[in-house]
N, CA, C and O of each residue as an XYZ file, in Angstrom:
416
protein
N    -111.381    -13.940    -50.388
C    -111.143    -14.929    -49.381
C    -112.470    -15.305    -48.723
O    -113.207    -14.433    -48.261
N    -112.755    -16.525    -48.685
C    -114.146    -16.862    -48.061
C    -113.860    -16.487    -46.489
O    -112.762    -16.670    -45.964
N    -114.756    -16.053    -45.952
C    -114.747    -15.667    -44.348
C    -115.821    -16.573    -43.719
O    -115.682    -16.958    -42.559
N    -116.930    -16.936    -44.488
C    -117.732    -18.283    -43.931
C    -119.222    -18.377    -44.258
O    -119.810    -17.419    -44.760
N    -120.052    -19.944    -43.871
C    -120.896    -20.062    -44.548
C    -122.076    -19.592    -43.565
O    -122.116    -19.811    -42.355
N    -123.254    -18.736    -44.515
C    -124.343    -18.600    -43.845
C    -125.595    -19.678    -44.103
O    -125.647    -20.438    -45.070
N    -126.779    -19.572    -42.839
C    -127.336    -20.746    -42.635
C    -128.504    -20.488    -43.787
O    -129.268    -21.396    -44.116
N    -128.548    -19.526    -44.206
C    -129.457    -18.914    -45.530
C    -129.296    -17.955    -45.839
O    -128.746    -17.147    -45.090
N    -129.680    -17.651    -46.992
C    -129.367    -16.628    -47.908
C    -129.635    -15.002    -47.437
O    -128.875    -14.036    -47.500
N    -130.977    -15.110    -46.962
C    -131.217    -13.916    -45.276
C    -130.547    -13.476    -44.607
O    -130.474    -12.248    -44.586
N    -129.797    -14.206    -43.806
C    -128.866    -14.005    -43.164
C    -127.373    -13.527    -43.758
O    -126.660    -12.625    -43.317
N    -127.134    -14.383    -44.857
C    -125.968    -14.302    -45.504
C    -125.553    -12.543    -45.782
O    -124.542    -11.928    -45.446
N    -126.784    -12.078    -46.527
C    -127.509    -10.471    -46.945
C    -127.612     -9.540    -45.606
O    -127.533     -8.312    -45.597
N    -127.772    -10.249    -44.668
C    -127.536     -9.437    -43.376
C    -125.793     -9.052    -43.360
O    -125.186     -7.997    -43.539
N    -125.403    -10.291    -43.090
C    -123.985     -9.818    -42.721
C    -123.310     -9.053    -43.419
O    -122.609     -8.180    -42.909
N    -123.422     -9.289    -45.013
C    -123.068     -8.510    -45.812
C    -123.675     -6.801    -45.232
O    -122.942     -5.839    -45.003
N    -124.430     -6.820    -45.170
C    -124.724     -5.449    -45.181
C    -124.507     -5.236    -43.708
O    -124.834     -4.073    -43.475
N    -124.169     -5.737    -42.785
C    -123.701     -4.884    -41.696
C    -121.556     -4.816    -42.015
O    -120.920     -3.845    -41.604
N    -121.084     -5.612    -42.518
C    -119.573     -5.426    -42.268
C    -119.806     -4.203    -43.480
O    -119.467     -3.082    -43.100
N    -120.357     -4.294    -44.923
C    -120.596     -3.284    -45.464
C    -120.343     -1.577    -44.897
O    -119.573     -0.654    -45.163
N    -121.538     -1.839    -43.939
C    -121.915     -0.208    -43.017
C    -120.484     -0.218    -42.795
O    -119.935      0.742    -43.336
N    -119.360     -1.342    -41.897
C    -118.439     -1.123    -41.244
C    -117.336     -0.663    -42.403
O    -116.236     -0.509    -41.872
N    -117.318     -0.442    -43.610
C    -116.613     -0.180    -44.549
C    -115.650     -1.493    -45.016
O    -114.623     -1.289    -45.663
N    -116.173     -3.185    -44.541
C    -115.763     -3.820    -45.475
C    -116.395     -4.640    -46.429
O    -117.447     -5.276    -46.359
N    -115.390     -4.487    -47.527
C    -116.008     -4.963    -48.578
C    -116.257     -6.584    -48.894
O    -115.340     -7.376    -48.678
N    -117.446     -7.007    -49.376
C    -117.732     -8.717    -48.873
C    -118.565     -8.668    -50.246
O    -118.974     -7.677    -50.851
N    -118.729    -10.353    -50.631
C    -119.906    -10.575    -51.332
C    -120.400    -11.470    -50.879
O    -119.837    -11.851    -49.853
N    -121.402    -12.132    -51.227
C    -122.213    -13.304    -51.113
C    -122.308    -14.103    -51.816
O    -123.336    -13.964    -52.479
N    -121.534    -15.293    -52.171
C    -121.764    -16.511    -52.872
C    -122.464    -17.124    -52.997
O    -123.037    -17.238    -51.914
N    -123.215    -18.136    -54.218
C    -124.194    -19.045    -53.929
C    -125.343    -18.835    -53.373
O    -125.932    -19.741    -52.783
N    -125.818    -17.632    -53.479
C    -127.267    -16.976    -52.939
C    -128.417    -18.040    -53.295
O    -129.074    -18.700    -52.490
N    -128.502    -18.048    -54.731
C    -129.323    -19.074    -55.848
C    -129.203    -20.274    -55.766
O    -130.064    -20.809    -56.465
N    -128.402    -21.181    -55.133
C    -128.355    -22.621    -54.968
C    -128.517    -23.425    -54.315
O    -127.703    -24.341    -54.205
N    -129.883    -23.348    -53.501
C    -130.648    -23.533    -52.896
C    -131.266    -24.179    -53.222
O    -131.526    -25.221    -52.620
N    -131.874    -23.763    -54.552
C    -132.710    -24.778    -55.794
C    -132.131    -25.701    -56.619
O    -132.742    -26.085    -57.617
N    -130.666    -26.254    -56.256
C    -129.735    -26.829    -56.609
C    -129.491    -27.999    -55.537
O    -128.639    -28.846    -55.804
N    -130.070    -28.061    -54.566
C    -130.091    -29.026    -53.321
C    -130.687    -30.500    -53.767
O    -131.799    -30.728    -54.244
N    -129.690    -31.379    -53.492
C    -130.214    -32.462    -54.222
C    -129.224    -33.093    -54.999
O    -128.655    -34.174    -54.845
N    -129.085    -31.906    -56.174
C    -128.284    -32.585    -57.664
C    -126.414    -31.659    -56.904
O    -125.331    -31.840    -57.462
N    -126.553    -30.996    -55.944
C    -125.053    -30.729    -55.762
C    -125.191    -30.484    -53.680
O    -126.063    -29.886    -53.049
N    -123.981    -31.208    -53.179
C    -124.176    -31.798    -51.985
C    -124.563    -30.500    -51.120
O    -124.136    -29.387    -51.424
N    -125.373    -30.719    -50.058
C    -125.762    -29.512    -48.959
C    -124.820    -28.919    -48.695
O    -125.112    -27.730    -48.825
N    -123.400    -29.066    -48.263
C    -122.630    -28.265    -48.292
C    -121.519    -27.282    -49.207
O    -120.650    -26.452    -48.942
N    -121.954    -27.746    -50.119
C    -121.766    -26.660    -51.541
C    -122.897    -25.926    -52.032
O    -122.953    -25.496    -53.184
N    -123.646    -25.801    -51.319
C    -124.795    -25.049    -51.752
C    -125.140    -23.619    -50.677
O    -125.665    -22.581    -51.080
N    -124.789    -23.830    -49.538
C    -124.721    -22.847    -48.976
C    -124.483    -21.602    -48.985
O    -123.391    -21.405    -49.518
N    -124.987    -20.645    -48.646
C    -124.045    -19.361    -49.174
C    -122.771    -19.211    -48.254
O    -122.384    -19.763    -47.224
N    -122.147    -17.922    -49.331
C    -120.845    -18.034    -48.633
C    -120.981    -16.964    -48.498
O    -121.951    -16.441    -49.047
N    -119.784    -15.901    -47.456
C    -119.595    -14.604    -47.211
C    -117.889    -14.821    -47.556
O    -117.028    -15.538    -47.045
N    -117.875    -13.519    -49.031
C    -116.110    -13.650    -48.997
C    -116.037    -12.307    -49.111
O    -116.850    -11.461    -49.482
N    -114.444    -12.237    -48.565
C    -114.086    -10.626    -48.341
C    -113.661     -9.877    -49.316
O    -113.104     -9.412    -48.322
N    -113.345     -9.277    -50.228
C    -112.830     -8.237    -51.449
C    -111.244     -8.107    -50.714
O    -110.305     -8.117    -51.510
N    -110.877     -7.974    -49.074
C    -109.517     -7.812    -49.000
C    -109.109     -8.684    -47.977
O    -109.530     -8.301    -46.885
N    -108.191    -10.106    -47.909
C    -107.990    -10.856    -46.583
C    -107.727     -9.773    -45.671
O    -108.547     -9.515    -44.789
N    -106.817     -9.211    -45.780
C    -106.873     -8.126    -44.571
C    -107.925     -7.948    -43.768
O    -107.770     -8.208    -42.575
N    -109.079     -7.521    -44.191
C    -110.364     -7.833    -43.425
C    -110.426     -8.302    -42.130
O    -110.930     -7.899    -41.082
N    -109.855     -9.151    -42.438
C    -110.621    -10.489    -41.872
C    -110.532    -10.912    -40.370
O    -111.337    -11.797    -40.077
N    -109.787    -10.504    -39.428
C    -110.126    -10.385    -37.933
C    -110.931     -9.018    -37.683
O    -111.479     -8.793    -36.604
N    -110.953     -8.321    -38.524
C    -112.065     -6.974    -37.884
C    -113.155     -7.552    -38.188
O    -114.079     -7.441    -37.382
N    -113.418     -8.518    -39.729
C    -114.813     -8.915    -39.907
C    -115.827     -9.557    -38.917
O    -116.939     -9.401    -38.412
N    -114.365    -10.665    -38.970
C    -115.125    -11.705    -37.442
C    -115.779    -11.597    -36.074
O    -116.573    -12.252    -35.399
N    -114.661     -9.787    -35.916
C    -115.403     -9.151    -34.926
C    -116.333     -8.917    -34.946
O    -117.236     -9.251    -34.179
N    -116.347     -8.274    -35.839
C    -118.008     -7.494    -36.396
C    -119.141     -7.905    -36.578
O    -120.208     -7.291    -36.580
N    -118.813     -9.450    -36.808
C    -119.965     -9.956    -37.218
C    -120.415    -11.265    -35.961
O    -121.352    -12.062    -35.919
N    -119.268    -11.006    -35.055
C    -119.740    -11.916    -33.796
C    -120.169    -10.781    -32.681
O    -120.468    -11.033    -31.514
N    -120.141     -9.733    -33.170
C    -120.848     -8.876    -32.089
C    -122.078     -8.487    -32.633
O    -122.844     -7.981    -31.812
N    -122.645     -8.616    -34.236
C    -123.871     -8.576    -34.331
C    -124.789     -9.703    -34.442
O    -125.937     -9.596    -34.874
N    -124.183    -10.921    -33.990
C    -124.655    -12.083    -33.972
C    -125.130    -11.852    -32.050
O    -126.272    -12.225    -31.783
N    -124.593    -11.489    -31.294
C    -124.977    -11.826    -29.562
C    -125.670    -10.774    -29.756
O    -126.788    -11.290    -29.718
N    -125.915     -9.327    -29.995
C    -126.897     -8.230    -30.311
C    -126.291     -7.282    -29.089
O    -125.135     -7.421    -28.688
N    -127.396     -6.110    -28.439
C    -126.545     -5.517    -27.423
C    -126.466     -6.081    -26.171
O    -127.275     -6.979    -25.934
N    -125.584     -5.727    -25.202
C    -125.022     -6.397    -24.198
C    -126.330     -6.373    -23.053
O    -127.348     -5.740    -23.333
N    -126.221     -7.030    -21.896
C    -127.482     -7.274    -21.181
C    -127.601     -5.901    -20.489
O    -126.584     -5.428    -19.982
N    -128.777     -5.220    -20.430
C    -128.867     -4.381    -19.354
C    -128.160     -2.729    -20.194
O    -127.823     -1.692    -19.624
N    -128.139     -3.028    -21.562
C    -127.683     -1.954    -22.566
C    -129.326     -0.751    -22.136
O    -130.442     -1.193    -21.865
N    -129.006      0.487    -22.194
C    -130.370      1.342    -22.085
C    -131.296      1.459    -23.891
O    -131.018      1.090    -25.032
N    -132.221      2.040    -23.362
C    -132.584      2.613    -24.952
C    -131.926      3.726    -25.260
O    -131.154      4.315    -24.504
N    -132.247      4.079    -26.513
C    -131.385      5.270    -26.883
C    -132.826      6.229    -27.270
O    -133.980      5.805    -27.323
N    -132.387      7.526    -27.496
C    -133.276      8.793    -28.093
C    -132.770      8.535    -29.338
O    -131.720      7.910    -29.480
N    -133.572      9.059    -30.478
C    -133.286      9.095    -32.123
C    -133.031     10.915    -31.757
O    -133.839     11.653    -31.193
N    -131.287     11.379    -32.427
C    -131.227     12.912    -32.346
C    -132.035     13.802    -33.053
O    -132.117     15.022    -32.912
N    -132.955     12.653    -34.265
C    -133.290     13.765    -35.355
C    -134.920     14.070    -35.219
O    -135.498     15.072    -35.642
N    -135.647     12.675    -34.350
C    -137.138     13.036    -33.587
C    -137.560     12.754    -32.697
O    -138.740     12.787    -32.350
N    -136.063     12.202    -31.808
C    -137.054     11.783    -30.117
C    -137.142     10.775    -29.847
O    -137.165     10.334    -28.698
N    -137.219     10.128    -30.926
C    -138.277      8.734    -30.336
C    -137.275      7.788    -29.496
O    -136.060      7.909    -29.650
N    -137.804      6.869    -28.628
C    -137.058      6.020    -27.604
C    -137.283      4.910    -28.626
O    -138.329      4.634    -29.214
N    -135.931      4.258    -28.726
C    -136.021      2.620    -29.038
C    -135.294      2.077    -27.922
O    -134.856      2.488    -26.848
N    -135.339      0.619    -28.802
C    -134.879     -0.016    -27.498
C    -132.691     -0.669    -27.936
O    -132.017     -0.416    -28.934
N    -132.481     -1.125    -27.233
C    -131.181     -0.852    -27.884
C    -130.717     -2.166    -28.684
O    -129.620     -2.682    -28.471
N    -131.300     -2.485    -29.280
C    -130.800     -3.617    -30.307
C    -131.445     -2.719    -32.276
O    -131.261     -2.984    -33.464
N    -131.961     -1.991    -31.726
C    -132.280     -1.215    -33.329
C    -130.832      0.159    -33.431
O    -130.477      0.970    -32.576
N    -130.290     -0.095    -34.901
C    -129.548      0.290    -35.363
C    -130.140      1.887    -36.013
O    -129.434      2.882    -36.178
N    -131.445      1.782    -36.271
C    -132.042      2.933    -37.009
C    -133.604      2.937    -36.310
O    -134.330      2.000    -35.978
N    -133.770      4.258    -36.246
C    -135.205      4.889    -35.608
C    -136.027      3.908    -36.686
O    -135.715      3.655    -37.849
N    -137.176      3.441    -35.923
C    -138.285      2.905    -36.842
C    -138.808      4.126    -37.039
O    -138.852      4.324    -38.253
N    -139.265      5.126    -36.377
C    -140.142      6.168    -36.959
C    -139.679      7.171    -37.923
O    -140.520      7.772    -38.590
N    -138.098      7.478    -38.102
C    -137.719      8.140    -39.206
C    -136.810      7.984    -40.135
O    -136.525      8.547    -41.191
N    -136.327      6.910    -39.391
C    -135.071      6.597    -40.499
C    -133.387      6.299    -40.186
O    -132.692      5.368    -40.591
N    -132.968      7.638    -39.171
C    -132.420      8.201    -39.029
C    -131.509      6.997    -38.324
O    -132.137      6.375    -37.468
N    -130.273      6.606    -38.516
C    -129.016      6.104    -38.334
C    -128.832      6.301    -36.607
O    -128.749      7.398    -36.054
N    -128.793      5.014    -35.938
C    -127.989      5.740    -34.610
C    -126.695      6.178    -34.166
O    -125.669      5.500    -34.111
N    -126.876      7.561    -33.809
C    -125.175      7.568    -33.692
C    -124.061      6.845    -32.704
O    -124.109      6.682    -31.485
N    -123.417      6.607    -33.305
C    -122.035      5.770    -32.735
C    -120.932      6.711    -31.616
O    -119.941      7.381    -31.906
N    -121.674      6.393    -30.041
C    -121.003      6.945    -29.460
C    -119.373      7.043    -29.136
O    -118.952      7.882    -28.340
């Protein structure tokens, strides 16, 4: 089921891989047709984000309109549990080790 179009292929690969993390399953359409602009209309060329199960599909929207606004205003930084380090709270993973933030 298509769930909707991204504004580039970047982005498209983002979303995918964050509803991914969330355990749903998506692909990306039309990644490559970009270089097709021209000979087939701008709006068939776009990429698409479709889901593997409609079911999905109001958790997706969630998911992916809460990583579109980022964290909420006045969110703190967090500690990384596995070396300390302070980020700030729109990073999902320690730049200095790797390490996943946990989901309070």
């Amino acid at each position: 089921m298509k769930l909707t179009q991204a504004p580039n292929p970047v982005i498209g690969q983002h979303w995918v891989n964050v509803l991914e993390a969330a355990g749903i399953g998506c692909e990306l359409h039309n990644r490559y047709l970009n270089g097709a602009l021209g000979e087939i209309p701008a709006d068939q060329c776009a990429p698409e984000l479709w889901l593997v199960d409609e079911r999905d599909e109001t958790l997706a929207r969630r998911i992916l309109a809460a990583a579109q606004s980022g964290p909420a205003p006045g969110t703190p930084p967090w500690r990384c549990h596995a070396c300390g380090e302070m980020l700030e709270p729109q990073f999902t993973a320690c730049w200095r080790c790797g390490t996943a933030r946990k989901v309070d």
